[in-house]
C-alpha positions as CSV (number, residue, x, y, z in Angstrom):
1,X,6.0,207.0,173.1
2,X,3.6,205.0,175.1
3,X,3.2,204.2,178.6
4,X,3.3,200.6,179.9
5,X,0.2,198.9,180.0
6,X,0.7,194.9,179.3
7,X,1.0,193.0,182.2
8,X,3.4,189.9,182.9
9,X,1.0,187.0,181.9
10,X,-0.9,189.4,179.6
11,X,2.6,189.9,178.0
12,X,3.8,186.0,178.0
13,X,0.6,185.3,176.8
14,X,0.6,187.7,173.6
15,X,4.4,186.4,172.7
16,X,3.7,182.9,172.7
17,X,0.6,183.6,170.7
18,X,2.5,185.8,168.4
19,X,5.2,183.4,167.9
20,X,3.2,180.4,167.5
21,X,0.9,181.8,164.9
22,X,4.6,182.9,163.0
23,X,6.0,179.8,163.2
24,X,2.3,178.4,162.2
25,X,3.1,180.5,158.6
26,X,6.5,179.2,158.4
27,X,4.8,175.7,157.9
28,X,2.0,176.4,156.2
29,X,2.5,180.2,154.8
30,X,1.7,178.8,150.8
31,X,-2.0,177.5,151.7
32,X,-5.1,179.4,151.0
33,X,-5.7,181.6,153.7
34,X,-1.7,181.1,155.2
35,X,-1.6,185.1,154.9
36,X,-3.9,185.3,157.9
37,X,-0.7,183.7,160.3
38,X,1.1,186.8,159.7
39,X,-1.7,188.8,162.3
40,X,0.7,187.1,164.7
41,X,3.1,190.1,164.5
42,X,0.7,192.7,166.3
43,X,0.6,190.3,169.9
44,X,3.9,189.3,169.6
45,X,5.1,193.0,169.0
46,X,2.5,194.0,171.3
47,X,4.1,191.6,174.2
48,X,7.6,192.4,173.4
49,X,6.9,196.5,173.6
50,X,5.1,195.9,177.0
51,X,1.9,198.4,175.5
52,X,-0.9,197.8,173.4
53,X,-2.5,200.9,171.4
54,X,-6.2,199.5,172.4
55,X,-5.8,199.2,175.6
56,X,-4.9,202.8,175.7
57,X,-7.5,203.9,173.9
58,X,-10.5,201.8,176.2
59,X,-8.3,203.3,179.4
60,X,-6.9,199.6,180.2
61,X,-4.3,198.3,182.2
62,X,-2.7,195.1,183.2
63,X,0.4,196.1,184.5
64,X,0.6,195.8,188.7
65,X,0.3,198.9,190.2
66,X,3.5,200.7,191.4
């Protein structure tokens, strides 16, 4: 579907993010503006898919060469 383009502390990067913000809603999902932990889903699926649809499109990549 799409090629690899996260790299390895890109990717730990966008999990931990991911998964912080998440567990940021789980603890405080019924304030105002809690909704907004949810954008957490797009790095940590992001990180855990190794690709990222904007980095495609701007012809970015983080991966090491091969």
């Amino acid at each position: 579907m799409f090629s690899k383009n996260v790299g390895g502390i890109d990717r730990i990067l966008r999990i931990v993010v991911g998964a912080a913000l998440l567990v940021g809603f789980l603890f405080n999902g019924d304030s105002t503006y809690g909704w907004l932990y949810l954008i957490g889903i797009i790095p940590l699926a992001t990180g855990l898919m190794s690709t990222c649809p904007l980095y495609s499109i701007f012809g970015m990549n983080t991966c090491p060469r091969k």
